[in-house]
C-alpha positions as CSV (number, residue, x, y, z in Angstrom):
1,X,52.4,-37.7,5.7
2,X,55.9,-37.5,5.4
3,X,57.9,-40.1,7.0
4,X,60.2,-38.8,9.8
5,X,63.8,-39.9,9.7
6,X,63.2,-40.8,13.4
7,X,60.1,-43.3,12.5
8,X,62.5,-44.9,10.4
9,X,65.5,-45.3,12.4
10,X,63.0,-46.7,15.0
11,X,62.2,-49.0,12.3
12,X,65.6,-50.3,11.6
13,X,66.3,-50.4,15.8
14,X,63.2,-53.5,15.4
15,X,65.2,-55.4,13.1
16,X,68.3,-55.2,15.9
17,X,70.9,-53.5,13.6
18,X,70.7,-56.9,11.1
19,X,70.4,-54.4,8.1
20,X,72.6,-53.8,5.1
21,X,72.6,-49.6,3.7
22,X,70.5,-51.1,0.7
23,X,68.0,-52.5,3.3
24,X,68.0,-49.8,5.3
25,X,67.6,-47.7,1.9
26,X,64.4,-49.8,1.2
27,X,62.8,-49.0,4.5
28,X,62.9,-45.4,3.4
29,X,61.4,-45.2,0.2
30,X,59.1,-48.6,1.0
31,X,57.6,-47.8,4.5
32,X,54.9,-44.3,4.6
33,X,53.8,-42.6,8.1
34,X,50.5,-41.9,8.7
35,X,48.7,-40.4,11.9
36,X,45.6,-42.0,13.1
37,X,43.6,-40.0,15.6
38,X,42.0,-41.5,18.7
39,X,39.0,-43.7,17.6
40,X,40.4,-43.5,14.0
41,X,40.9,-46.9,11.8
42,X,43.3,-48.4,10.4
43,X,40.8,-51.4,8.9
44,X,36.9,-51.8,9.0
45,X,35.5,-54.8,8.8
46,X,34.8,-55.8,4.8
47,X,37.3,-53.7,3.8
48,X,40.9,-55.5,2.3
49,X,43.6,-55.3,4.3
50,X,46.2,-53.6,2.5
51,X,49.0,-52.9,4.6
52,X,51.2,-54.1,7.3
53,X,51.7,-52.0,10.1
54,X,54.7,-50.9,12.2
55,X,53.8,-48.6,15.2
56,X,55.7,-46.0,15.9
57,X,53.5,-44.5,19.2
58,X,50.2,-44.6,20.3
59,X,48.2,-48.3,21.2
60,X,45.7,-49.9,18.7
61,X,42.6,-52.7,19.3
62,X,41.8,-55.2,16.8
63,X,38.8,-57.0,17.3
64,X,35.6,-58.3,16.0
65,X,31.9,-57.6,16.6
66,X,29.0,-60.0,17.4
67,X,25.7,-60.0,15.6
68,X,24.5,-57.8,18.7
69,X,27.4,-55.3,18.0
70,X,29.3,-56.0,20.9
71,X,33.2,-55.9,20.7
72,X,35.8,-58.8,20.8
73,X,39.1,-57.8,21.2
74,X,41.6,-60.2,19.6
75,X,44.9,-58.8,20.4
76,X,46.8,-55.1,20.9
77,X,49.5,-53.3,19.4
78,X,51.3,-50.5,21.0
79,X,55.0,-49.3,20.3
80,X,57.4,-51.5,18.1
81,X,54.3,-53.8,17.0
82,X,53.1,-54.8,14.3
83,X,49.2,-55.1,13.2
84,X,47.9,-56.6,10.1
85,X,44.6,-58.5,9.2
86,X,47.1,-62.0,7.9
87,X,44.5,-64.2,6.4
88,X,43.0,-61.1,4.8
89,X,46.4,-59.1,3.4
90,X,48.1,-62.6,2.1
91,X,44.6,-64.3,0.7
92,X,43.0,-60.3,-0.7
93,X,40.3,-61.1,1.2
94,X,38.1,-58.6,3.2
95,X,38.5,-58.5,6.5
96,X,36.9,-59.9,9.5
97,X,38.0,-57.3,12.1
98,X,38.7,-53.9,12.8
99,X,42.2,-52.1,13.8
100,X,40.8,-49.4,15.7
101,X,43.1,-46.9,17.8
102,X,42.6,-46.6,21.1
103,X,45.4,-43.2,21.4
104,X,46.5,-41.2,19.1
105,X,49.0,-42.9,16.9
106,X,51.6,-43.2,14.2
107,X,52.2,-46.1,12.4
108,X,54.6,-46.8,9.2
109,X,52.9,-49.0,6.3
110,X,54.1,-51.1,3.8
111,X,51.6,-52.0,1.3
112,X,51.6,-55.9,0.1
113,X,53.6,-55.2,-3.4
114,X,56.2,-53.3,-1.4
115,X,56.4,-55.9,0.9
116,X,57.1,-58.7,-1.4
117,X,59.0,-57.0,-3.4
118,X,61.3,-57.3,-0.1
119,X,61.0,-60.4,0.3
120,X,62.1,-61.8,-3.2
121,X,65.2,-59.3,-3.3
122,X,66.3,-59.3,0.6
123,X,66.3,-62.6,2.4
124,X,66.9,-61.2,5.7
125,X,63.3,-58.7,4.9
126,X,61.3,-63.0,4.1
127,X,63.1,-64.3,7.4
128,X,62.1,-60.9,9.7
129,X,58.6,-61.0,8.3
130,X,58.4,-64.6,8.7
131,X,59.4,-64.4,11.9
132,X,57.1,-61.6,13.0
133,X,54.2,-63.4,11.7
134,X,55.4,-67.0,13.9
135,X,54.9,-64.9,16.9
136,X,51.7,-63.4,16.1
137,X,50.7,-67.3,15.4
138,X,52.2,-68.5,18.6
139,X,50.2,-65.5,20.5
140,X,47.5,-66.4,18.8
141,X,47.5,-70.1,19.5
142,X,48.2,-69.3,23.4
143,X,45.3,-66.9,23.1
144,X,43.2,-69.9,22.4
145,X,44.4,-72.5,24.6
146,X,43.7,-69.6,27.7
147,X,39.7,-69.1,26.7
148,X,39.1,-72.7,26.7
149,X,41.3,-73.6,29.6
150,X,42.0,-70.7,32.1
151,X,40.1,-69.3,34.1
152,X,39.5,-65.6,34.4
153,X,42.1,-64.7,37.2
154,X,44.3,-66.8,35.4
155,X,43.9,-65.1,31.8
156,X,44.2,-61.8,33.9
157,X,47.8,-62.7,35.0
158,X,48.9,-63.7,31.5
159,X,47.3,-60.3,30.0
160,X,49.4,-58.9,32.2
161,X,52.4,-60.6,31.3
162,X,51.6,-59.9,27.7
163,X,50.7,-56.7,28.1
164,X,52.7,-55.1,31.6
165,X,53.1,-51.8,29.2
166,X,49.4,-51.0,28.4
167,X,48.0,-52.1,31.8
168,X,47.7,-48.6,32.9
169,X,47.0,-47.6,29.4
170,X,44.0,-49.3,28.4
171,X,40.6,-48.5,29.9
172,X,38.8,-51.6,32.1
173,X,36.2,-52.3,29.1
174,X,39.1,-52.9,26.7
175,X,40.8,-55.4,29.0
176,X,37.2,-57.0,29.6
177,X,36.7,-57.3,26.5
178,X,39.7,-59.1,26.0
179,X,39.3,-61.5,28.6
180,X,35.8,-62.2,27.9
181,X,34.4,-61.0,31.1
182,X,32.4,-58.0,32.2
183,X,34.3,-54.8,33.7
184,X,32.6,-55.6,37.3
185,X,34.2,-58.9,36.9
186,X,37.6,-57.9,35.9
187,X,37.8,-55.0,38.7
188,X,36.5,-57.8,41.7
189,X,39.3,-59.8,40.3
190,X,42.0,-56.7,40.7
191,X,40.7,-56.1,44.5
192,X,40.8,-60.1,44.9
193,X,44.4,-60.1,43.9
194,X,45.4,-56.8,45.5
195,X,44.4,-58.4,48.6
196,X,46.5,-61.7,48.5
């Protein structure tokens, strides 16, 4: 797919007008689009993750699956995020989990040779990317601390802080999942609060 001149300048509006014309030049011929339909992938599980992922629109699920097949979800990425399998695009690994989309979607890629080719020739490319991946750590790590020390109604209110732009978007089982309780449970916690 052709990347829009629109995807791009959304691209550069992430990285808060810190970009030279060379930088912005490299976002261009560095970055491709690609549409991902509803229930389309952007990573299966055993496959190498190859890119990293800017999305332009549209909301995406990663997650893992239990030996019983049920779902995990892990985190969510919806406009001006970014989605990558880490551990698997920086150690060529295959991948754990899957990056599934939930809407339609665009996303712009950078493939791992483009991307440090960016970083050894623009040092404000190794600081943004290092600082993207900080904050998916730090979400990571409170991600963790809530499932072994929150409760449900409590993990429910920080989703929501998290996430206040894909509440209405995402359907109760996703949210469930996420939480790590069952959609009756997550909907008797809505009326519960709705009621206080």
């Amino acid at each position: 797919m052709t990347t829009e001149p629109s995807h791009i300048a959304q691209l550069e509006a992430f990285f808060e007008g810190r970009l030279g014309p060379k930088e912005k030049a490299e976002l261009a011929t560095r970055f491709t689009a690609r549409q991902v339909k509803r229930r389309g992938f952007l990573l299966h599980q055993g496959e190498v993750c190859r890119h990293f992922s800017f999305v332009v629109s549209g909301c995406f699920k990663m997650y893992a699956t239990d030996p019983g097949g049920k779902e995990h979800n892990l985190e969510f990425g919806a406009e001006n995020d970014w989605l990558c399998d880490l551990g698997g695009f920086y150690a060529k690994k295959p991948s754990d989990v899957y990056i599934e989309a939930i809407e339609a979607a665009t996303v712009l890629q950078i493939a791992r040779p483009d991307l440090i080719y960016l970083y050894g020739h623009y040092p404000r490319f190794n600081t943004g990317f290092r600082v993207i991946t900080e904050r998916k750590y730090i979400e990571l790590q409170n991600r963790l601390l809530q499932t072994i020390s929150a409760t449900a109604e409590e993990r429910y209110q920080l989703f929501l802080q998290q996430y206040p732009h894909l509440v209405r978007r995402l359907p109760n089982t996703q949210i469930a999942s996420y939480l790590g309780i069952t959609p009756e449970f997550l909907s008797k916690i809505r009326k519960d609060l709705s009621r206080a």
